[in-house]
N, C-alpha and C positions, 0 to 999 in steps of 0.2 A: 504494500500500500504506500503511495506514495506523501509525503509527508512534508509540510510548507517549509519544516528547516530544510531539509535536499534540496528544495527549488532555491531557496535564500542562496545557501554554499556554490550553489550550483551558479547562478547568476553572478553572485560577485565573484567568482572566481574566470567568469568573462570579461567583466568589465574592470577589474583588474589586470589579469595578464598571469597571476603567478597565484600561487595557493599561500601565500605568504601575508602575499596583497588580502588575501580576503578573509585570512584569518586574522589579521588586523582590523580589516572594516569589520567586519560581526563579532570581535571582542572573543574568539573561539584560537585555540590551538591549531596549530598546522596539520598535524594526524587527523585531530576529530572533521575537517575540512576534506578532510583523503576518504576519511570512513565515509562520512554523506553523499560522495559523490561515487566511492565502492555501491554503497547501497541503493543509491539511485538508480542506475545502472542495472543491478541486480533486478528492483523491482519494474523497471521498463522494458527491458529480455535485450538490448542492445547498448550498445558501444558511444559513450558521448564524444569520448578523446580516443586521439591513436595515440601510445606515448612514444617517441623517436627520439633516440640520444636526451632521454631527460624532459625535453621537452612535451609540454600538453599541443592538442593540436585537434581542435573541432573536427568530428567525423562529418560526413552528408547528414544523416540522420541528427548528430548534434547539433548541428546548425540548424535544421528545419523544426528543431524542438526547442531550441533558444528561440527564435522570430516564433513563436506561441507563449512561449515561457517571456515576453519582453510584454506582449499584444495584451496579456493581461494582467504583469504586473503594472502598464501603465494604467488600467482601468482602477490597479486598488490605489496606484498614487493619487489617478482624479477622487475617488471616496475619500481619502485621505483628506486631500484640500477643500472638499464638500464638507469633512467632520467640522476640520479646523476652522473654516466660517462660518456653522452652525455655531462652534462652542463660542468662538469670538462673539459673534452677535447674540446670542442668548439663546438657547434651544428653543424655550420656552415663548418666544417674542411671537408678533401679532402680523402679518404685511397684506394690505391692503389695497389692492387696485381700484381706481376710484374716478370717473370721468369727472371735470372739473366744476362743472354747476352742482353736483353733489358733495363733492370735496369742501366747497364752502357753504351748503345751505345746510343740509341732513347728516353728513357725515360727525358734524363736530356736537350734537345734541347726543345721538349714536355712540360714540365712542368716551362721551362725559358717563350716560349708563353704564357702558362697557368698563371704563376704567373705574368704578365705583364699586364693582363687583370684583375687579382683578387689582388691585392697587400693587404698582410696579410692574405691571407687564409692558418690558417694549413695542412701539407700535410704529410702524412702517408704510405711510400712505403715501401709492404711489400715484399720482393725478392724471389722466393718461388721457384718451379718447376711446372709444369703443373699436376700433381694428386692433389699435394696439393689448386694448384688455385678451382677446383671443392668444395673442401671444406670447405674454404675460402669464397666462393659467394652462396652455401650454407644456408653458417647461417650466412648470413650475416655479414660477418666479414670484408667485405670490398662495396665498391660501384662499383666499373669498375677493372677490371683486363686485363693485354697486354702481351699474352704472343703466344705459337703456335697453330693453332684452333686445336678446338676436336670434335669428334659427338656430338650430341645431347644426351644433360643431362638433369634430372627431374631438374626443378628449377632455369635454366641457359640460359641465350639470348645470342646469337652468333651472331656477327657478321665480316664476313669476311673484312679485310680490303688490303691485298696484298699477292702474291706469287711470290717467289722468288727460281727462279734454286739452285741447291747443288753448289759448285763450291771446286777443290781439294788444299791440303795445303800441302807445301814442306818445308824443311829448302833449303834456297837459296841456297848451293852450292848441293842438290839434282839434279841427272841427266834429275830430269820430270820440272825442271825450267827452261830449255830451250826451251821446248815446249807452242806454244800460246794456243794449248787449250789439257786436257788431256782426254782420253777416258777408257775406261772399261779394254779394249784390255794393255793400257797401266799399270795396275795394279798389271799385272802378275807376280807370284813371287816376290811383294813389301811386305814390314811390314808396317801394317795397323792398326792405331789406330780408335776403333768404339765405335758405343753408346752401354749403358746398354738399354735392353729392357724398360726403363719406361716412353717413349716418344713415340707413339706408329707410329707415321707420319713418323720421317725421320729414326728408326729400321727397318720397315715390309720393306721401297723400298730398304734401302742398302741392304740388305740380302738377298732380290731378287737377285738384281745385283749382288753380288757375287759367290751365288750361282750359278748362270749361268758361272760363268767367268772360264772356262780352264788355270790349273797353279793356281789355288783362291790366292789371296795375304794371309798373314799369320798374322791373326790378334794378336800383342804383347800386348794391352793394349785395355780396353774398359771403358767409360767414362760416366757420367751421364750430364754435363754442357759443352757449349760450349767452353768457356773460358779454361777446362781443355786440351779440344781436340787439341786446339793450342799448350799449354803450353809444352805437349807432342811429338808435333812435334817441337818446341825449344828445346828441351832435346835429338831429335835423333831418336825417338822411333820409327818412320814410319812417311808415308804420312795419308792424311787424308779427308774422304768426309766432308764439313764443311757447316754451314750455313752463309750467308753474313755478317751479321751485323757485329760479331768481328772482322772483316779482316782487318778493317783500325786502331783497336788497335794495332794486331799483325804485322802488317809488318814494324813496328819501330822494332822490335825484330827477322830481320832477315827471315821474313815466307814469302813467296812467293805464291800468291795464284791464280790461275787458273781457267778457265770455266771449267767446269764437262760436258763432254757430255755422261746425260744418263736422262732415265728419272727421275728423282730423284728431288724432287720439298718441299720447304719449306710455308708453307702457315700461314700467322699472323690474328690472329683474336683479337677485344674487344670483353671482354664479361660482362656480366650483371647478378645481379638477377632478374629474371623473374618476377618480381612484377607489370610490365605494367606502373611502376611510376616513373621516372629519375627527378632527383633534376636538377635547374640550371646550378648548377655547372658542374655537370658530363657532361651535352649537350656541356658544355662549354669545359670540359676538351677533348670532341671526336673529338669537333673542333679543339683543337689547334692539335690533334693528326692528323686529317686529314691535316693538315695546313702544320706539319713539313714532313709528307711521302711526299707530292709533291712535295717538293725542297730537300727530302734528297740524299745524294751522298755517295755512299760507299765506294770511293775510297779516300776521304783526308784522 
């Protein structure tokens, strides 16, 4: 049976050159380096080394067993450097993927619960956009990500946690701030700030909507984050179809925001990697998320 010290003796005594060499690097005696690789040998039915005047000297077969014996002691070096960043950073720590209108509206009520129930657990929120969250949970580079749902991806657990109406965005002395709820019809010949195609939920329904709409508003500016879409509508630029959550940032800054009546629907999902295996913590963390949607308010 073969045995991980044989493979250790066995490799340093390549990448040194001499059994000398390698009973120095593994802190082992010169003989007991001869015996491991005697018995290696033994338990593999062939020849590593030819010995020739003294010298070691890799067979065909030892050679093509070192390049296997190399292939996967780098795989334990990569665990290795995955332990040591685990231990460095805290086993125990939190990482969050988090698309950025959520990162500053829900997120920080979320993780006030969260850290109330774990006090000193590291937490790691990474701000991202939704293509990049897919890659992120991935390869594992995070544990739970909260941002707008998406079909189903190889490697990724969805789950749905609310939907929420479009609702439209004026600067307050705008003539659609008078009205308690704004419609499709009322869009006509407006300057319209929109998303960039890389969100794919709330692009395909506006563009619907528009496209239907006689008079189409004139889109001046199109936008990848929510936060900018407001920002834009404080600068003048047009109205705007918006998702909820930043509304109660923006309307300290003069934004007036309205029902949209169209169909136009925003949907938040957690998501996961698919591994069927959720830490503590994370269960912990869905909870507090579940905790703050039910008493949250969009209007302070």
């Amino acid at each position: 049976m073969i045995r991980f010290r044989q493979i250790e003796a066995f490799r340093s005594l390549i990448i040194t050159g001499t059994s000398v060499g390698a009973a120095r690097k593994l802190h082992m005696t010169q003989p007991a380096i001869s015996r491991l690789i005697a018995d290696l040998e033994a338990d593999l039915g062939f020849s590593l080394f030819s010995r020739i005047g003294g010298r070691l000297n890799l067979t065909t077969a030892g050679l093509r067993f070192y390049k296997s014996v190399e292939e996967n002691f780098l795989g334990l070096e990569r665990l290795k450097q995955v332990a040591d960043m685990i231990r460095e950073e805290a086993s125990e720590g939190l990482t969050v993927a988090c698309m950025p209108v959520l990162a500053t509206t829900l997120l920080p009520p979320v993780l006030a619960d969260f850290t109330e129930r774990h006090p000193g657990v590291p937490i790691k929120v990474d701000s991202v956009k939704v293509p990049k969250v897919f890659m992120i949970l991935q390869n594992h580079k995070a544990d739970v990500a909260l941002s707008l749902a998406f079909p189903a991806i190889a490697g990724i657990e969805v789950e749905t946690l609310l939907k929420m109406p479009a609702s439209c965005a004026m600067p307050a002395a705008h003539k659609l701030a008078k009205k308690e709820t704004v419609r499709p019809a009322d869009l006509r010949g407006e300057k319209l700030i929109g998303w960039l195609p890389n969100s794919r939920q709330p692009y395909e329904a506006e563009q619907s909507l528009i496209s239907a709409t006689e008079d189409r508003p004139r889109y001046t500016v199109f936008t990848d984050t929510a936060h900018t879409r407001y920002a834009m509508v404080v600068g003048g630029l047009g109205v705007s179809i918006v998702e909820p959550f930043a509304a109660k940032v923006w309307r300290a800054h003069s934004v007036v925001v309205r029902p949209f009546e169209a169909d136009i629907e925003y949907e938040y999902a957690l998501s996961y990697p698919s591994s069927g295996i959720r830490s503590d913590l994370i269960a912990s963390f869905r909870n507090s998320v579940k905790r703050v949607i039910e008493s949250y308010s969009f209007d302070d």
